[in-house]
N, C-alpha and C positions, 0 to 999 in steps of 0.2 A: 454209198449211203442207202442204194433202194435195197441191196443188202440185208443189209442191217435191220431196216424197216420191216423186212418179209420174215427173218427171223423173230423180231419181236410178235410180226403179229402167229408164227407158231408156237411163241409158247404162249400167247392168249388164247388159240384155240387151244392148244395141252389141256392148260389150266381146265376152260370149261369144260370139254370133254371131260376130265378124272370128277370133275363136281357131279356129272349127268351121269356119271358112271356109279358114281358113290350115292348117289341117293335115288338109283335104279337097287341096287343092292339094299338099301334099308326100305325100300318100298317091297321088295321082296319079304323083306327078314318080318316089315311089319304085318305083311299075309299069314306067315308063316306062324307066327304068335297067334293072331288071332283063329287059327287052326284050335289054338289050344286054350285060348280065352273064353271063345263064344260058348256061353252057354244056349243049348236047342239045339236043332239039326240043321247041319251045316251041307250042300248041297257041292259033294265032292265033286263032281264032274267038272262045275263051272270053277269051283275055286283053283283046280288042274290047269283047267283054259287058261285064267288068270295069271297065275303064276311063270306058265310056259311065255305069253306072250309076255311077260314083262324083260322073263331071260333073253329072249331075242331080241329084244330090245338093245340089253343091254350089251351082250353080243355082239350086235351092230356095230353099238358105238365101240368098243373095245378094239374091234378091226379099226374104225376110223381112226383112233388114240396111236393104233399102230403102225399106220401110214403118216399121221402127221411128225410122230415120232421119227420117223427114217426120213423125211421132209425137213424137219430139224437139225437135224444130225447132218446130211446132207449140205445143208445154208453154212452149218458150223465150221464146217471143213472146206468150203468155197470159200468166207469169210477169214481162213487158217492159210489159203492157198495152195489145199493141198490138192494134190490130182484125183480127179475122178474119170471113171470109164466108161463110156456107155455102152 
């Protein structure tokens, strides 16, 4: 059963991970517009900053989405009985 339990709770994290993932992306996309909304002068250097530090952000999480993922995958195939090698 603890199994099963540690499974579930990977694909809770999945889940929030792809939500923090997906609205790093539209938090992005919405810089990115407003590139081209704002009317006046727009102070490229910082909006650069911005942008960068929000990729890595998202980045981050992406590598984590990518371990929980093989973490999952991993529980799946213990839970299947199949052989794993370390």
């Amino acid at each position: 059963m603890q199994n099963r339990s540690n499974y579930e709770s990977l694909v809770k994290s999945e889940d929030t991970l792809v939500n923090r993932i997906e609205t790093c992306s539209e938090t992005i996309d919405a810089v990115l517009q407003m590139l081209f909304k704002k009317d006046g002068p727009i102070h490229l250097p910082t909006v650069r900053e911005i942008a960068a530090a929000m990729h890595e952000v998202q980045v981050k999480l992406e590598r984590e989405l990518l371990l929980v993922r093989i973490e999952k995958r991993l529980a799946a195939r213990y839970m299947d009985s199949k052989p794993i090698v370390d």
